[in-house]
N, C-alpha and C positions, 0 to 999 in steps of 0.2 A: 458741323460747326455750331448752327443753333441750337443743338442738345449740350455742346459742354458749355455755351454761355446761360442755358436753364439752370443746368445741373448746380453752376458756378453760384447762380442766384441764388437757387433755395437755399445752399447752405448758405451764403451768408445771411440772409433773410432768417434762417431758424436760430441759425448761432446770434443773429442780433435782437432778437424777440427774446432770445433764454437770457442773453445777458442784462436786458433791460427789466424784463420782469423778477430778476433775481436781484438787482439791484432796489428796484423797486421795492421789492418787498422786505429787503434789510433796511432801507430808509421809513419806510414806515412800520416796524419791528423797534427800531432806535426811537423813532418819533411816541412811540405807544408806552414805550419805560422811561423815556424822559418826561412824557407827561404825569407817568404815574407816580412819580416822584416827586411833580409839582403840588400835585392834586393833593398828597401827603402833607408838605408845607402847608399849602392852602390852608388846610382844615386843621392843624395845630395852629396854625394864627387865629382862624377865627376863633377858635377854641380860648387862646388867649385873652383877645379882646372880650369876650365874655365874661372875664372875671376884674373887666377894669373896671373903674365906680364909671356909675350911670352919667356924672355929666361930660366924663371924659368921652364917652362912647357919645351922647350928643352932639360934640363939637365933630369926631371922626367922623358922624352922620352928616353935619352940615358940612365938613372939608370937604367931604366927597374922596378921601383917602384911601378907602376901599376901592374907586374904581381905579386910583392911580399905581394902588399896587397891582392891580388886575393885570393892566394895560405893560405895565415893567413885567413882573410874569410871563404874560404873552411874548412878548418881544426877545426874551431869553429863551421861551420853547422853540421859536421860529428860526432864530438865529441856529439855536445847536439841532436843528432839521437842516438846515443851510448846509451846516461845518459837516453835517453826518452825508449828506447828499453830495457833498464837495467833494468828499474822503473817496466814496463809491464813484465816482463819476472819472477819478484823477488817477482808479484803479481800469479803470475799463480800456 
């Protein structure tokens, strides 16, 4: 009897390790293209702002608008890690 409730365990034990670390790694597989897509935006903004006249880019300096777009950014990558982790988790 206590060899088929071993037996019982491993497999679930291995079949729950495989399925965690497969999920795992498709959430962070989504989280690494969604970033990279951010990082794209990113850097054509900044890009942009580069060509606006100088005092407009002083006032952006003193609004501190660069970190509030940062800060929205971030909160959009996290969230669609969230929705991508939700999706894996609601499959499992």
């Amino acid at each position: 009897m206590p060899a088929v409730i071993v037996l019982i365990l491993g497999w679930f034990t291995k079949y729950l390790i495989f399925k965690a670390l497969l999920y795992l790694g498709v959430g962070i597989g989504s989280y690494v293209i969604i970033q990279m897509f951010f990082d794209k935006f990113i850097n054509a903004g900044l890009a942009q702002i580069g060509g606006l006249p100088q005092d407009l880019v002083y006032l952006i300096g003193i609004a501190h608008i660069d970190h509030a777009i940062s800060i929205v950014i971030s909160a959009m990558s996290i969230r669609a890690l969230i929705v991508s982790m939700r999706t894996m988790v609601a499959k499992l």
